[in-house]
N, C-alpha and C positions, 0 to 999 in steps of 0.2 A: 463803761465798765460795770458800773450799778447794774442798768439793765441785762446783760450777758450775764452776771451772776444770777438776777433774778428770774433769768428764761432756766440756768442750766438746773436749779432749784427746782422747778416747774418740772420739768423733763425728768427728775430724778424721782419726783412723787407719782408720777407717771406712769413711770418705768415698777414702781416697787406697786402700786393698785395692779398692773396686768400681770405681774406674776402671783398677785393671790388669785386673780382669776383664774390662773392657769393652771395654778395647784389642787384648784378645790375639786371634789367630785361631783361626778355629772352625773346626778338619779338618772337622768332620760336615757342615759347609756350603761346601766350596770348590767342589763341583759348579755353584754358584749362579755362581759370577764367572770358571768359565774360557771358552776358546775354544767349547767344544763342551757349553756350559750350554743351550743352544736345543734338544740330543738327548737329555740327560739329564732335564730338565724335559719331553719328549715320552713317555718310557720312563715317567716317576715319574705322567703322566695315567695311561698306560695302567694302569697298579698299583694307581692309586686308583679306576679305572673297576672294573676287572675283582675289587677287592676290594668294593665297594659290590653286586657282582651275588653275595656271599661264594663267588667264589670263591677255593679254597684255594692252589691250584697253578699256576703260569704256567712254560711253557717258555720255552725261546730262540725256538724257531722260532715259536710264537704271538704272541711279541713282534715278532720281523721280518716275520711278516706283516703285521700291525696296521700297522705304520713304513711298509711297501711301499706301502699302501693311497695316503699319501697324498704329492704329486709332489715336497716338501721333500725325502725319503727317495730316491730317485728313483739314484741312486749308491750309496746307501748299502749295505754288504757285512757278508754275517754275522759276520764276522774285526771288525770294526769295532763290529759287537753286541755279541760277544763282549769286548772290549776294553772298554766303557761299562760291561758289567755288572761289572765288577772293581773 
């Protein structure tokens, strides 16, 4: 009986550490929920295109070309490229 209290104890401190983990914010992922998540999820296809063909290297400018191609990008400025990739 001791021990069953003492495991469900254990389990209960457990339980209450994974939900501050689960709470906290994730820097790595705030790209996902801000204003300008719809460029950076545009930038991060082109990364996984251009790594799937292995390539090793992507410049800025091969990246705003890629963007210019299509009419979303259409204002978009390489200062503004510059700025996402940071």
């Amino acid at each position: 009986m001791f021990f069953d209290q003492l495991i469900k104890k254990a389990n209960m401190k457990r339980i209450m550490v994974m939900d501050d983990i689960r709470l906290r914010t994730i820097s790595e992922a705030t790209y996902l929920t801000t204003d300008n998540a719809w460029r950076y999820r545009s930038i991060l296809h082109y990364f996984y295109v251009e790594h799937e063909k292995l390539r090793q290297y992507l410049f800025p400018e091969d990246i705003y070309g890629h963007l210019k191609e299509s009419p979303y990008f259409k204002e978009y400025t390489e200062e503004q490229l510059h700025g996402d990739l940071k």
